[in-house]
Structures are given as structure tokens and as C-alpha cells.
N, C-alpha and C positions, 0 to 999 in steps of 0.2 A: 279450502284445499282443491284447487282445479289446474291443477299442470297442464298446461297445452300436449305434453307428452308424456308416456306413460314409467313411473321408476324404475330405474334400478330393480328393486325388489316387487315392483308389480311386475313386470317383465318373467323376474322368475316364481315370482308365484302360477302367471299363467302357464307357463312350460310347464312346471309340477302336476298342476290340474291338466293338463294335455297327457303328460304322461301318465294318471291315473286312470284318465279314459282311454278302456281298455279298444280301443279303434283307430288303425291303423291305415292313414289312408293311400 
């Protein structure tokens, strides 16, 4: 599994984890 780019839902998982880290910049 190495997609040259990153899913759909990897995409929103990292937003999720961005929005958990409470640092706003």
C-alpha cells in the first residue's frame, strides 16, 4: 500500500488530528 498520494480518508484523518491539537496557528 504506497499511493503516491495521500486518501481520501488519510486526508481526513490528518485534519481530525490537527484539529485535536489544541494549537492554533
Amino acid at each position: 500500500m504506497a499511493d503516491p498520494a495521500p486518501s481520501k480518508s488519510d486526508i481526513e484523518e490528518i485534519f481530525k488530528r490537527l484539529r485535536a491539537i489544541p494549537s492554533n496557528k
